[in-house]
N, C-alpha and C positions, 0 to 999 in steps of 0.2 A: 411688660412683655405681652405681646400678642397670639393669639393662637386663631389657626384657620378655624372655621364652622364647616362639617361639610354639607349642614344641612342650609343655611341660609348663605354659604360662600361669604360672609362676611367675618368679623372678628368678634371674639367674646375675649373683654378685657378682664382683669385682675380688679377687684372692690377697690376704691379709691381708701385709704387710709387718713383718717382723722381722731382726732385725740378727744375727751367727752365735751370740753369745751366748745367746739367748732359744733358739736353735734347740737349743746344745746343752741345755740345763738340758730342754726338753720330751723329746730322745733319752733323756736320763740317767733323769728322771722313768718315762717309760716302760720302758726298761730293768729298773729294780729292781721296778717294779710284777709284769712278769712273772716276774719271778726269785722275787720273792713267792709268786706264784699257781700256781707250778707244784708244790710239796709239795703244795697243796691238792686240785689236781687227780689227783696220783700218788695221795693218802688216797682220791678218790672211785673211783676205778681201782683197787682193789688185784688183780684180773683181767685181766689183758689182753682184750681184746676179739679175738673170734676170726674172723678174714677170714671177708667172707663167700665159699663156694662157688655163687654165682650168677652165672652169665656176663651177665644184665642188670640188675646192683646198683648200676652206673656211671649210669644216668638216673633225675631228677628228675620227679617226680609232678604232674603237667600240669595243673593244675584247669581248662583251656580243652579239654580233651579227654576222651574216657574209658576212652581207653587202660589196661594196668596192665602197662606195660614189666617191672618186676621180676618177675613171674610168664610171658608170653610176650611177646615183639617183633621185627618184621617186620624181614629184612635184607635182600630182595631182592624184587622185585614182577616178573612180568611179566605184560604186558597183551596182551588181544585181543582190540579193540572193533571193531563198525561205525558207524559216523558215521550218521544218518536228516537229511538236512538241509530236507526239506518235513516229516518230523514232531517234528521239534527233539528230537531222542532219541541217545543212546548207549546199547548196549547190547553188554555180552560178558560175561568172565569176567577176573577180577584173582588171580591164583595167587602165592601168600607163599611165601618159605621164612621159616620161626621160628625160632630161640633161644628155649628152653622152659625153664624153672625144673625142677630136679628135684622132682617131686611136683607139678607146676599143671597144671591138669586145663580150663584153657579159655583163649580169648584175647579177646580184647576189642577192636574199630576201632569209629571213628566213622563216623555216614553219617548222613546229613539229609532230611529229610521228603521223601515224596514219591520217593526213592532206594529201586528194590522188590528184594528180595535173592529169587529162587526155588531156589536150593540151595547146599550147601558141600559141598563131596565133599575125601576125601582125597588121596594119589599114587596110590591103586591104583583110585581112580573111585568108593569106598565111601562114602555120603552120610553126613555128618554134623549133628550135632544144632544147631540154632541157634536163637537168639530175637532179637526187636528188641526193644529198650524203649521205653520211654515219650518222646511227643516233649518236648524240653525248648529252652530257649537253644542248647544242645548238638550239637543234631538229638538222632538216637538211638544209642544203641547196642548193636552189632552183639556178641553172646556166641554164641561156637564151643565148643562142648563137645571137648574131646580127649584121643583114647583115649590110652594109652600109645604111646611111642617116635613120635606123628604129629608131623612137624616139617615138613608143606607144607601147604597148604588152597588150595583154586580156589571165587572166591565166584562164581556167575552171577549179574548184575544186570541192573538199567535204570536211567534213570536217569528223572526223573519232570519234568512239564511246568515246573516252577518252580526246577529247580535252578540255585542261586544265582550257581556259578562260571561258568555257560555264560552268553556273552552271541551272540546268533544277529540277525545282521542281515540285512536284506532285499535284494535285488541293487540296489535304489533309494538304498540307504545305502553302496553301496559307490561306488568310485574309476571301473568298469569298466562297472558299471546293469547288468551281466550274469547275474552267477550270486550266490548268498549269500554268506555267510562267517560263521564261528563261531572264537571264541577264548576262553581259557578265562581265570578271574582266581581262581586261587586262597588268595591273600593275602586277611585273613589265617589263617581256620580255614574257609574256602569248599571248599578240596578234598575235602572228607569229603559233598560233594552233586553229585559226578559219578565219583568213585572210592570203593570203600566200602576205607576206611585209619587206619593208625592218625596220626590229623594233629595233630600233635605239632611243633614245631620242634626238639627235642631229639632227635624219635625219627630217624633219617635210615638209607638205604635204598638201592642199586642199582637200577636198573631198563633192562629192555626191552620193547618193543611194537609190535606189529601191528595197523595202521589200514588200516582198510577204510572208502572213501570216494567219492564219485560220481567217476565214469570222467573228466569234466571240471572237479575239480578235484585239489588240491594236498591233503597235510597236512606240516605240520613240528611239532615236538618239541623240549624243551628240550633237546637229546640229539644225537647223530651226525644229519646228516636228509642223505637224497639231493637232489643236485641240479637234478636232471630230472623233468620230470612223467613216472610209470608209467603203460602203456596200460591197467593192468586195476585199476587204482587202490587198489591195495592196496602200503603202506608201513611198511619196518622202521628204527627205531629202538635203539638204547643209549646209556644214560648207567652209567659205567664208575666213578665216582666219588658217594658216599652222597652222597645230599640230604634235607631236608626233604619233605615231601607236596606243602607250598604251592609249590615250585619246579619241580613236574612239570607240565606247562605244553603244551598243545593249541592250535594252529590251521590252520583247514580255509577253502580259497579258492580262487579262481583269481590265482594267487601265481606269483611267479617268483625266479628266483637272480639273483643280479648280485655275481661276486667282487671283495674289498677290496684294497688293499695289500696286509695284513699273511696270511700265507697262512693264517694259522688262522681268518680271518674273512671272512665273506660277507653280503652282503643278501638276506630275504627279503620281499618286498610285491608291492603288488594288482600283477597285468599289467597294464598297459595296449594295450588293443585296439581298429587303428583299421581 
């Protein structure tokens, strides 16, 4: 008997039934196969193949991104945006530290139409060389030229009217009819149109961040978040543990905390104000 998938629209069958005998003769069969196959392979190999010395040789080449991890990739990010909530805009600067390839001379993130980059500068404030490419499925991508021994870059950006991960709704859309709200949905390759990164799920990162946001509202982060609204509405964040880009996670409201049970957990949602 067959059953639909809804997620691959295809069939997921019922284990085929065999008795221990059948099971062993398919172990044995496989067995000698590779016992076979491995002279053949020692013959193709008469070299050993020589480790490689690239501290990012360990990830897989992304064709949803335009990353090139084995040559440079981001281990740590820290941000320092302000929130525009009447001109639906983020803007700041995203500061990498790298793991660099001995001998690669650039780095590569993704960032998506409409996402305007005005400089790269190094640790010591010294601006560097960048280009966008061409828009594609993709968005575009972001190439840093880097000089020897640069292992941090600070991108200044914006982010532009149509970026895809920001969904901005009106105070008439919310719970409270008071003030906006914005949250961000960066699943699955959307985070590279409000943060310019290398958005990868393979490529994964630290981060911390400084949000600057209207004095009457809130922001929380996928991250440590305070519990209490700040009078000058500027909020700090860290996540202490690598994540993917898509997992770095924004929202801005008039929000409040409400603690759970379990002490590592809390509610955040709209206030209700009566």
């Amino acid at each position: 008997m067959a059953f639909r998938s809804p997620i691959t629209r295809g069939y997921l069958w019922r284990p085929l039934k065999m008795n221990r005998f059948s099971l062993l003769s398919m172990l044995r069969s496989a067995s000698l196969s590779l016992l076979l196959a491995l002279p053949l392979l020692h013959s193709c190999t008469s070299e050993p193949a020589a480790e490689s010395s690239s501290p990012t040789s360990n990830h897989i080449m992304d064709p949803h991104s335009n990353a090139r991890p084995d040559d440079a990739v981001i281990t740590h990010m820290d941000l320092a945006v302000r929130v525009d909530m009447e001109q639906h805009r983020i803007a700041g600067t995203a500061t990498y530290h790298l793991t660099v390839r001995d001998g690669a001379k650039k780095v590569i993130l993704d960032t998506d139409d409409g996402l305007e980059v005005s400089a790269v500068r190094d640790a010591a404030g010294n601006e560097l060389e960048f280009a966008l490419g061409d828009s594609t499925q993709l968005g575009r991508a972001l190439t840093v030229n880097l000089p020897k021994d640069v292992k941090r870059i600070s991108i200044d950006y914006s982010t532009g009217p149509n970026a895809k991960a920001l969904q901005w709704l009106a105070p008439q859309q919310t719970q409270g009819g008071k003030h906006p709200f914005l949250f961000t949905q960066g699943e699955a390759i959307l985070s590279r149109s409000w943060i310019p990164v290398q958005d990868s799920p393979g490529i994964r990162f630290t981060y911390s961040a400084e949000v600057t946001v209207p004095k009457e509202l809130m922001a929380v982060m996928s991250a440590t978040n305070a519990q209490e609204r700040n009078a000058d509405g500027v909020y700090h964040f860290e996540m202490t543990h690598a994540i993917p880009a898509y997992l770095v996670a924004l929202a801005v409201g008039d929000l409040a905390f409400k603690p759970m049970k379990h002490p590592r957990s809390s509610l955040a949602t709209a206030a209700l104000r009566h």
